[in-house]
N, C-alpha and C positions, 0 to 999 in steps of 0.2 A: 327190376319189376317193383311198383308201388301199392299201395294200398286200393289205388285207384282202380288198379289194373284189376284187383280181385272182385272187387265191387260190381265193376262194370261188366265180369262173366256170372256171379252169383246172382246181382240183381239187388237191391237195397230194402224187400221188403221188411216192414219193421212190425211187432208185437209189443206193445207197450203197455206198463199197470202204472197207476199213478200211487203213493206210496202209503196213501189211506185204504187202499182196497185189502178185506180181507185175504191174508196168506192162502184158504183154500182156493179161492177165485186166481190165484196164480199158479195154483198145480192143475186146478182146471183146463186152464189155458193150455200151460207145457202139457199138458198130457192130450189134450185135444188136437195141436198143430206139431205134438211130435216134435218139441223143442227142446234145447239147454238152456233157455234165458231167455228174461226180458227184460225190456228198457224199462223202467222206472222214471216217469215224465213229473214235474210238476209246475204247473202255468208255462207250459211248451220246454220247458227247460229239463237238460238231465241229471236228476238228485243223486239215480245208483242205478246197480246191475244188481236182477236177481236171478241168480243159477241154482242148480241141483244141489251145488254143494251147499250155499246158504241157506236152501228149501231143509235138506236134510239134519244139518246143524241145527233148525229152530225148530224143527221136532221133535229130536231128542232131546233138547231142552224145556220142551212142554210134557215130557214124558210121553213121549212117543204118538201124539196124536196131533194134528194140525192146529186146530180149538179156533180161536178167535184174534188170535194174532195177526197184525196187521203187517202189510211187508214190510213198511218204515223198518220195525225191530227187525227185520231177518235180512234187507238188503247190504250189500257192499255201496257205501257213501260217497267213498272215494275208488272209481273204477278208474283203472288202467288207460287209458283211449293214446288214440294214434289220429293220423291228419291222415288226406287222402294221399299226401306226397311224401306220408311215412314210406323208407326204403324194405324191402318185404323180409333184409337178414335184420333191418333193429327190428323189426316187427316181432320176429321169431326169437331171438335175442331176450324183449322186452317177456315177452308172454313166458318164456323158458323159467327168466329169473323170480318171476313173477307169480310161478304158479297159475295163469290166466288161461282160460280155456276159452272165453271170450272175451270181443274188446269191443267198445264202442268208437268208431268211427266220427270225428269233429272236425267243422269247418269254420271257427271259430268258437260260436255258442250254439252251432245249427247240428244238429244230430242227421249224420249221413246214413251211416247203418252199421251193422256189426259184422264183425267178422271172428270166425270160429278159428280155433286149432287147425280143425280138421280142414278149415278152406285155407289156407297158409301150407298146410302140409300138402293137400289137393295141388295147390298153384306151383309150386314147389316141385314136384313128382310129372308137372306136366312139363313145365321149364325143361328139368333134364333130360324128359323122353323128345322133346322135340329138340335139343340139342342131337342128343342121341344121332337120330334120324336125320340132320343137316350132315353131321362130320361122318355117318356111314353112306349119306349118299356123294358126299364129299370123297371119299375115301377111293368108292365105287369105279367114281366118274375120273379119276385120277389115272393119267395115260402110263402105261406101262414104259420102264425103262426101254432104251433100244438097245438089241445086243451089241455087242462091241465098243459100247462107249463107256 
């Protein structure tokens, strides 16, 4: 399974801040579409990722209050990313070593979309149950020995 594969069942929709936009104007966001991150765009291009955890980290560093910080200061610069023909174990692999909870998704310089933990662990958990289900019905359909042979 590839990265592709994930994509093409999640869907690619994307949320994006560009890295001048006030910090609260990105909790607004994740909090309004019920997300963990957004792309970080700037002149179509991707500068970083900004997640809970870096949301959370730059507010305790403002002493506890959002204020006027812009995402620049709170993004990850250098995020993790994978190709759509990343294989789905370095995928999980990468993210494991990496601490990454999400990744962004590249097609060279073209932002495909992101994929979460939780959709890797999702694809992952589906893989096996429909394994499952081929070697039980496999199993099933498997003719019984004859006696005497």
């Amino acid at each position: 399974m590839k990265v592709s594969d994930i994509l093409r069942v999640k869907g690619n929709t994307l949320f994006t801040i560009t890295p001048d936009d006030p910090l609260s104007d990105a909790v607004n966001v994740m909090a309004e579409k019920d997300i963990g991150s957004l792309v970080v765009m700037e002149r179509g291009e991707l500068v970083g990722m900004l997640t809970f955890r870096e949301v959370i980290l730059a507010i305790q560093a403002n002493g506890g209050v959002v204020g006027d910080t812009p995402v620049r200061k709170a993004m990850d610069d250098k995020p993790l990313t994978s190709t759509m023909d990343t294989d789905l174990d370095e995928v999980r692999r990468m993210m494991l070593d990496h601490h990454a909870r999400y990744m962004p998704v590249m097609d060279k310089r073209m932002l495909m979309g992101v994929i979460s933990f939780y959709d890797v662990a999702k694809a992952v958990v589906d893989s096996q149950n429909f394994e499952n289900k081929m070697l039980k019905a496999y199993i099933r359909d498997w003719p019984a020995e004859e006696e005497g042979s």
